[in-house]
Every structure is written in C-alpha cells, then in structure tokens.
TORKOL-4160 file (C-alpha; in steps of 0.2 Angstrom, whole numbers, padded with zeros to 4 digits, m for minus):
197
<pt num="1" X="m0060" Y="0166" Z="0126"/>
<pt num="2" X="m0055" Y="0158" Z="0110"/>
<pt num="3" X="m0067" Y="0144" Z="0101"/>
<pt num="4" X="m0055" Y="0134" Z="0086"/>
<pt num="5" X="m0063" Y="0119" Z="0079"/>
<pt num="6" X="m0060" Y="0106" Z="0066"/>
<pt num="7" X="m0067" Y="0090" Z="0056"/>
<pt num="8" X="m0057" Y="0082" Z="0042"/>
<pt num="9" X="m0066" Y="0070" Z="0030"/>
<pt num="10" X="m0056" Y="0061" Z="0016"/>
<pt num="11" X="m0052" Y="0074" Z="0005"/>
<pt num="12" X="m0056" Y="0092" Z="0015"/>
<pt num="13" X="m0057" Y="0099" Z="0031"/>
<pt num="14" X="m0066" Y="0110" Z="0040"/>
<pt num="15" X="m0058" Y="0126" Z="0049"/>
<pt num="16" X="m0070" Y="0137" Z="0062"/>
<pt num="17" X="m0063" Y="0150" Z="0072"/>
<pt num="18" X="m0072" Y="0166" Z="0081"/>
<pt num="19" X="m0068" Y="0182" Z="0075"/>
<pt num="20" X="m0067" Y="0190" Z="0094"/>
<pt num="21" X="m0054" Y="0198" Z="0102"/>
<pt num="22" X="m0058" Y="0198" Z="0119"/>
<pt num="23" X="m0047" Y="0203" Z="0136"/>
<pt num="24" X="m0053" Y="0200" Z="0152"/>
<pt num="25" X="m0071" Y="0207" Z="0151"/>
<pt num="26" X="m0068" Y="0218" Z="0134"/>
<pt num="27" X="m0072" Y="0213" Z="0119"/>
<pt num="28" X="m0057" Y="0224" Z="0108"/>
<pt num="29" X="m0061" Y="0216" Z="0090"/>
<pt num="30" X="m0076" Y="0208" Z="0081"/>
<pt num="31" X="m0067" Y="0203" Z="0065"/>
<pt num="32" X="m0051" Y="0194" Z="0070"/>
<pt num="33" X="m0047" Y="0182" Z="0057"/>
<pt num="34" X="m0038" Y="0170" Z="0068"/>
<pt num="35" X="m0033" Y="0158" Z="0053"/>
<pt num="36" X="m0014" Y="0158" Z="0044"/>
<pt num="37" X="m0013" Y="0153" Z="0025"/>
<pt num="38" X="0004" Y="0146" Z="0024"/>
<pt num="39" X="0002" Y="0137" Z="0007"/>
<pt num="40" X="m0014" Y="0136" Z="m0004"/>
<pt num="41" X="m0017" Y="0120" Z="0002"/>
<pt num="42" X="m0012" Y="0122" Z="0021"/>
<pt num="43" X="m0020" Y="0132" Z="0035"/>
<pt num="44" X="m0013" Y="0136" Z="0052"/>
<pt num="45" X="m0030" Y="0142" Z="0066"/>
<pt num="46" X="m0020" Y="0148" Z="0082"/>
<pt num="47" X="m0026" Y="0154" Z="0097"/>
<pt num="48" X="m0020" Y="0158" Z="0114"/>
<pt num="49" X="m0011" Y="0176" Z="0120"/>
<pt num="50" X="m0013" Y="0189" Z="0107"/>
<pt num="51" X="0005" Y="0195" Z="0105"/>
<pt num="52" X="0011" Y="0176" Z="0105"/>
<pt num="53" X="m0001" Y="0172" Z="0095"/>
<pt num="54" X="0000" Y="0184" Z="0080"/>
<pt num="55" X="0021" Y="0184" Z="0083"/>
<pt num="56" X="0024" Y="0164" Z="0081"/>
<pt num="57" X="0009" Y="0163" Z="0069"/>
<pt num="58" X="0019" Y="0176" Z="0056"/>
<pt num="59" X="0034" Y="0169" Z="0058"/>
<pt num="60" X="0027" Y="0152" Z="0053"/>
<pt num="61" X="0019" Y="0159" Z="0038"/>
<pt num="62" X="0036" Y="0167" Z="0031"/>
<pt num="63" X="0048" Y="0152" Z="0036"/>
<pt num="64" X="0034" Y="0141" Z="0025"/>
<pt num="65" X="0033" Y="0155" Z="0012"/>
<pt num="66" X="0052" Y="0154" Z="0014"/>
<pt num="67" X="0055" Y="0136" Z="0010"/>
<pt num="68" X="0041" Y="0135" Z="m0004"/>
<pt num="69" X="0053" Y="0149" Z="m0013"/>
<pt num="70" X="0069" Y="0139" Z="m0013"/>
<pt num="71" X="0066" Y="0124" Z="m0013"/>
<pt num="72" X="0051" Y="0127" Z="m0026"/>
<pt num="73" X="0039" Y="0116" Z="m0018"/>
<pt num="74" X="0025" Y="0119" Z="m0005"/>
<pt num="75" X="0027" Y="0107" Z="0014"/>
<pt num="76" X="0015" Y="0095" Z="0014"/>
<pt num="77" X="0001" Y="0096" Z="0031"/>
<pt num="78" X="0011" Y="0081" Z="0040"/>
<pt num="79" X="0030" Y="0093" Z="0036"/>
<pt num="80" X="0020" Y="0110" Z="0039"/>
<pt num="81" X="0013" Y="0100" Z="0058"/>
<pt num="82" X="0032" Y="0094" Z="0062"/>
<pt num="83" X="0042" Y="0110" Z="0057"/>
<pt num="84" X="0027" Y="0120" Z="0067"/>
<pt num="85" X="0028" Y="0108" Z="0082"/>
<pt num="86" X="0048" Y="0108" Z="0082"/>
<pt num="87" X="0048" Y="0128" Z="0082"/>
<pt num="88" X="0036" Y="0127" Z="0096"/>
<pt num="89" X="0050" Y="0113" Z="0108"/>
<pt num="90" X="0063" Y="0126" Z="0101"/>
<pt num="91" X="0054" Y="0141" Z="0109"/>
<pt num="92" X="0048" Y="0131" Z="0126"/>
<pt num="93" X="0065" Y="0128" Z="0130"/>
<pt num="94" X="0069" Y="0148" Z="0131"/>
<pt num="95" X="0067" Y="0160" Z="0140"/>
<pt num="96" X="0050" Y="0166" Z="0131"/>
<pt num="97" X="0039" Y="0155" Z="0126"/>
<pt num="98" X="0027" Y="0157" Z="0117"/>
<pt num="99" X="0011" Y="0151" Z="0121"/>
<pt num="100" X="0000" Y="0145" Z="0107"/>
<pt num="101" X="m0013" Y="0131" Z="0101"/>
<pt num="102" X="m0011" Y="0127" Z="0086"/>
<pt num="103" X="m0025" Y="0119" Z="0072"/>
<pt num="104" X="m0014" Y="0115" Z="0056"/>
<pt num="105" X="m0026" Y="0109" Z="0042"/>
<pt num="106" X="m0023" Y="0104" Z="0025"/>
<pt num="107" X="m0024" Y="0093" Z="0010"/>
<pt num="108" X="m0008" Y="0083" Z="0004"/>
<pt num="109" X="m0007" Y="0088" Z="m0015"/>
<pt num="110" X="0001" Y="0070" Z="m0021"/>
<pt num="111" X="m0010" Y="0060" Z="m0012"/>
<pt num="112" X="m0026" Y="0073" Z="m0011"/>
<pt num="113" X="m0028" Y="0065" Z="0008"/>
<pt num="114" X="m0034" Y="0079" Z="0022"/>
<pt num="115" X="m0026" Y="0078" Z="0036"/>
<pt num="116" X="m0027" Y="0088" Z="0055"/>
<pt num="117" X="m0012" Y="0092" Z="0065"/>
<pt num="118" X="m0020" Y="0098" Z="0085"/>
<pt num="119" X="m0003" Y="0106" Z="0092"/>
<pt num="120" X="m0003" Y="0112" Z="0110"/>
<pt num="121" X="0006" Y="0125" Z="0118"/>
<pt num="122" X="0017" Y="0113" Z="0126"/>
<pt num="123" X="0022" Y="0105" Z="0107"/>
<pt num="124" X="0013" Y="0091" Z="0110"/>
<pt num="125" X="0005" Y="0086" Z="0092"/>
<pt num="126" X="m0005" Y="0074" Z="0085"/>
<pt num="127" X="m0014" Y="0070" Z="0068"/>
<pt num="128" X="m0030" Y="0069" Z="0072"/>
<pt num="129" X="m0049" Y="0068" Z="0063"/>
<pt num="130" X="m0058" Y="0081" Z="0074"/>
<pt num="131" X="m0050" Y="0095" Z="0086"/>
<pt num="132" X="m0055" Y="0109" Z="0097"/>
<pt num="133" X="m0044" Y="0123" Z="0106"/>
<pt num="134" X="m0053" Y="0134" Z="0120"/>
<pt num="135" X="m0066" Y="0134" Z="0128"/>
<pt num="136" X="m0079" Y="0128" Z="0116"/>
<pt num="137" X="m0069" Y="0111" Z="0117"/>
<pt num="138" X="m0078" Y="0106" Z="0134"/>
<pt num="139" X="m0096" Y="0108" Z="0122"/>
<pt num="140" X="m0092" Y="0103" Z="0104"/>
<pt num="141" X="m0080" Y="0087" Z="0107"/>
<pt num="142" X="m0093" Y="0078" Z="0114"/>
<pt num="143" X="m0104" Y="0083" Z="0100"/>
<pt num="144" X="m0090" Y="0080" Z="0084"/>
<pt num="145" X="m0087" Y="0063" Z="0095"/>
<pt num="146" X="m0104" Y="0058" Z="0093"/>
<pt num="147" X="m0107" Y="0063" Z="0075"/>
<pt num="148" X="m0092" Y="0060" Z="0067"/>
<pt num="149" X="m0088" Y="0045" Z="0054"/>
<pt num="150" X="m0074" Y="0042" Z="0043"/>
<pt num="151" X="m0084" Y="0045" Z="0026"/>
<pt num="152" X="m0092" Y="0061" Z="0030"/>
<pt num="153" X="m0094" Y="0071" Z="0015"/>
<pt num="154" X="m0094" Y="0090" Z="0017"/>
<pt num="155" X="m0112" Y="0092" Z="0019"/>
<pt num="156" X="m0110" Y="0080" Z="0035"/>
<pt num="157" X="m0096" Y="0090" Z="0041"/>
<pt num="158" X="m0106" Y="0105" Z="0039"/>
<pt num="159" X="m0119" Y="0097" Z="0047"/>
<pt num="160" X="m0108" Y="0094" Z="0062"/>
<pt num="161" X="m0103" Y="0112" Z="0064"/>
<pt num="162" X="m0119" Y="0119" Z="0065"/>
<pt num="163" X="m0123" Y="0106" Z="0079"/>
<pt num="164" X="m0107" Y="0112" Z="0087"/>
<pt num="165" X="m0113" Y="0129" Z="0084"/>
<pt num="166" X="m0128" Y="0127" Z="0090"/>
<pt num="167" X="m0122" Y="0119" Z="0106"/>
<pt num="168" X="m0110" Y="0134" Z="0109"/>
<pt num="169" X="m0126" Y="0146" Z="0110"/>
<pt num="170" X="m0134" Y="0137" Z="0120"/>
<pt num="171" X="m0125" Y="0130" Z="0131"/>
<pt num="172" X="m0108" Y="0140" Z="0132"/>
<pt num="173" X="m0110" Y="0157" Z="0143"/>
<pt num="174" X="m0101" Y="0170" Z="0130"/>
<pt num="175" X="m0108" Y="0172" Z="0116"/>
<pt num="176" X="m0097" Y="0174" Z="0102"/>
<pt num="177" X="m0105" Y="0186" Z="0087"/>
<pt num="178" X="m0097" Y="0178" Z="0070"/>
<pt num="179" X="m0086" Y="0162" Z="0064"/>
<pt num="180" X="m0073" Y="0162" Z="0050"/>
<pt num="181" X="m0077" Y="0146" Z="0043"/>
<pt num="182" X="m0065" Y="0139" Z="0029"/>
<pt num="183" X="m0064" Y="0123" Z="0019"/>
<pt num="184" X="m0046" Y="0115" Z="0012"/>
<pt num="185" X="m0048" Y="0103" Z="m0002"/>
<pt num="186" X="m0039" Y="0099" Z="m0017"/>
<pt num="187" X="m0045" Y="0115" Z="m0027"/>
<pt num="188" X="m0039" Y="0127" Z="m0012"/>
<pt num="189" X="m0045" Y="0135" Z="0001"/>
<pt num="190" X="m0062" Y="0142" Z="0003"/>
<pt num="191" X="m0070" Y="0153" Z="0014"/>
<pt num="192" X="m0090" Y="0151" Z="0019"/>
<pt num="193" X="m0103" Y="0162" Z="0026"/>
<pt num="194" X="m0113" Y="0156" Z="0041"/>
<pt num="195" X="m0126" Y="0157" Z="0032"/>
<pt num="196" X="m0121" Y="0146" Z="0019"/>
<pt num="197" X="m0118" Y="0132" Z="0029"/>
C-alpha cells in the first residue's frame, strides 16, 4: 500500500511519498521516511517489499556515497538512474531479487536541469516528467496528466500535489495519515510540511 509520486519542472522537482508502513491489514509505522538522499542534489523514493526495500535502497546510497569519495565528485541524476537501473538487471538475474520501484529525482549541478528517473522492479527505466509507484498511480496519473505543462513553476507543481492529494482522499479506499514531501533544486534538497503546500 505504497503512494510515490513525482513532478519535475525545469529546475526542481517534486518528491511525495507516505509515511505508512503497512502489512496486510496492519498499519506497523506512521513515520516511514521512504525517500534516500544519495547526493545533495539527488534523491532516490522506493517502494515495494519492506526488507528489499530498505536493503537495495542502502546499498545504493553507500555505493553513490562511495564513488563521490574517490572520484571526488557527485553522479549526476541521468548516471545515479543508470548505475540504479544496472544494479537492479544484476540482481533480477539472481537468485534473489529484489523487488523494488524506484523514483530517482534530482537536479544536474552543470546544467541546473531537473530530471526524473521512474525504475521499476523489473529495471525497466525511463526519464520521465511526472511518475507514480503504488496504488495511488491508478488516481493521480490521470490528474498530473491533465494538469501538467513544461513551464510549471513550483507553486503549479504544488498546486498539482494537492489535487493529487486531494483525489487520494477521496477517491482511494486507505487512507494514508501523513506525506513526506521534498523539493530538489539547485540550492538542495528541501523538505515541506503538508501544510505548507
């Protein structure tokens, strides 16, 4: 019962994930930040089964961390989205894979571009200017679809989330309590209240 969501304009993009934990018919956790910073200008959303989740997740973060020390430089989003997605065809080709859905945001720091990476379980990826994993996909792609333009600025983009958000609540049987919401842009990432947007 994951909701992962995500609207790139120009120069930022919009991360919004739950914050449930939730098995079956129990809800375990209310504050589950399901969003990876793998650089300050890169962020990995992942959802999918929890143990898969959190391990592939990690070991992202610390082979991106990794490569930042020694070679002194962060990935940009586009190398952070290949390495991801050819970890990911490494792993499905084993005898555990992991299974994983992957929203890899970020903003190029030569260029200043935004750019969003959907990666499926499968390691099927594509750069993208809105995505959804879970279930809230079936509600807020027709919405995002709808409202979306290439010049948003980040008060349209927010404006689009609380449509999305709003069309979760109503329409979408579970009813999730909270949302991380985060914004990458050139001076980092940020993290907003809902009720702030």
């Amino acid at each position: 019962m994951d909701a992962l969501f995500a609207i790139a304009g120009k120069d930022f993009v919009i991360s919004v994930s739950d914050t449930s934990n939730a098995r079956s018919i129990v809800r375990m956790k209310n504050n589950q930040d399901k969003t990876y910073k793998l650089s300050s200008h890169t962020l990995l959303a992942a959802c999918g089964e929890s143990g898969d989740t959190a391990n592939f997740a990690e070991y992202i973060q610390g082979n991106v961390r990794l490569y930042s020390v020694r070679n002194s430089q962060d990935l940009s989003p586009s190398e952070t989205a290949s390495f991801i997605r050819n970890e990911l065809a490494g792993s499905l080709r084993s005898r555990k894979p992991y299974n994983v859905n992957m929203l890899v945001a970020g903003v190029d720091q030569n260029t200043g571009v935004a750019s969003l990476y959907r990666i499926d379980y499968l390691a099927a990826m594509a750069k993208v200017p809105f995505a959804a994993h879970g279930y809230c996909a079936y509600f807020v792609y027709s919405v995002m679809d709808r409202e979306y333009n290439e010049d948003i600025t980040l008060e349209q983009g927010f404006d689009i989330v609380r449509k999305c958000l709003a069309a979760l609540k109503v329409r979408f049987i579970v009813d999730f309590p909270n949302f991380s919401i985060k914004v990458i842009s050139a001076s980092g990432t940020r993290e907003y209240d809902m009720a702030e947007i």
